[in-house]
N, C-alpha and C positions, 0 to 999 in steps of 0.2 A: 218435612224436615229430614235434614239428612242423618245418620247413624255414624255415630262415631268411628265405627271402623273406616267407611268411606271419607269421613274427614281424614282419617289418618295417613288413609292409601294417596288424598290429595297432595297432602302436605310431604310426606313421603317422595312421589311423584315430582314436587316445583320443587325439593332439595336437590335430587338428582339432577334435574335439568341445572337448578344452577350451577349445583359441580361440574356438570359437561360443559356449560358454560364458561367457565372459570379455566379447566383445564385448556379449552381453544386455544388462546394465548402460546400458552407453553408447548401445546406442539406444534404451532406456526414458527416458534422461534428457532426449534429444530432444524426445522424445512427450510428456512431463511437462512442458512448458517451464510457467510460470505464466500462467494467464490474462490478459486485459487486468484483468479484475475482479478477480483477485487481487492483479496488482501493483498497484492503485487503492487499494484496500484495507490495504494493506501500505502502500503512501506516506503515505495518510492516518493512519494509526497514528502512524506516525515523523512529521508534519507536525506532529500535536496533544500529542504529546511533547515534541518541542520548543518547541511555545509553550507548554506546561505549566512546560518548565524555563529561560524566556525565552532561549532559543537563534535568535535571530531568524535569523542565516545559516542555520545547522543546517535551518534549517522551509522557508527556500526551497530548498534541496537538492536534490530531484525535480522543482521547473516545470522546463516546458518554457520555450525562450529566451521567447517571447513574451511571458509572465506572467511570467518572471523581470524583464523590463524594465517592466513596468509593476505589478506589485508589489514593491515592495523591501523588504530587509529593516527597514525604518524605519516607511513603512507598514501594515508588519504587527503591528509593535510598539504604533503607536499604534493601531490599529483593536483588536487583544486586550484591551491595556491600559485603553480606556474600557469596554469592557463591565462590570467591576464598577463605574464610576460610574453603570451605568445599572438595573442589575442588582442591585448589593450583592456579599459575599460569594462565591467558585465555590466551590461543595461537591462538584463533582465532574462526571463525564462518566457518560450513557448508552450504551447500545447500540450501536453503529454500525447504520446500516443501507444495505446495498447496494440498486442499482437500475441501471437503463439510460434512460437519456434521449438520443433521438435516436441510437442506435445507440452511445451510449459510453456506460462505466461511470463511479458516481456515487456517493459513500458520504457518509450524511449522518447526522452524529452531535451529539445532543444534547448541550449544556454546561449543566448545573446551576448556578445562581444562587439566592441564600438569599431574593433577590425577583424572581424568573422564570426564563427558558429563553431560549438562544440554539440556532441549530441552525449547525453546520460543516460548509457542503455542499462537496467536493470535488468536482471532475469533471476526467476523466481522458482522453486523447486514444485513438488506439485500440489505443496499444501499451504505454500502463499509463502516463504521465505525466502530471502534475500539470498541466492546461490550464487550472482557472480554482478558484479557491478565495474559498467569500464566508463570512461570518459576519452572521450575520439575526439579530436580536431576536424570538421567538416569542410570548414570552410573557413579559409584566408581571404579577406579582403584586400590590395594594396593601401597603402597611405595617402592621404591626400600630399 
């Protein structure tokens, strides 16, 4: 039979481990924090959503102060808003695509037009915020 102490040193013992156990979790989630490039990524989703659903505050959200003050949400309203007069028709969104320019993350995604192509280049500081957002004309189609 075993002596009490050594029960206790067990029981002692499978506490610990579960508390190490337990804490696992929480410093994977540290480790895990999201990249610059993912939350870039992620902003720009939610940015182009919202101008999808003309949410103009909604899409300035994530700038940082700097670009919140010199793009406003009125701004961005008019800058989206002309693209179909330039464009025609949005039939929809491409790909995103990630990149690094100058050491920050940059996600730049295609917008479908039924007479050409805009591109939605976001760029992102280096902690995943919305630093500079532009909307290009890529591509003119002629009309049938």
């Amino acid at each position: 039979p075993r002596s009490r102490s050594s029960q206790g040193n067990g029981m002692t013992n499978r506490l610990a481990a579960l508390i190490l156990l337990a804490a696992l979790p929480l410093a994977r989630a540290e480790d895990e924090a999201p990249s610059p490039q993912t939350l870039c990524s992620t902003h720009a989703e939610a940015l182009l959503a919202a101008l999808d659903d003309a949410r103009w505050d909604a899409a300035t959200t994530d700038f940082d102060a700097a670009l919140r003050t010199r793009y406003t949400p009125a701004k961005l309203r008019q800058d989206y808003e002309a693209l179909p007069a330039k464009l025609g028709k949005r039939m929809g969104r491409g790909r995103p695509h990630a990149a690094e320019m100058s050491g920050h993350p940059v996600v730049m995604t295609p917008l479908i037009f039924e007479h050409g192509l805009s591109t939605a280049e976001v760029r992102c500081d280096g902690a995943g915020a919305v630093s500079d957002f532009r909307l290009e004309t890529t591509q003119v189609m002629g009309t049938p």
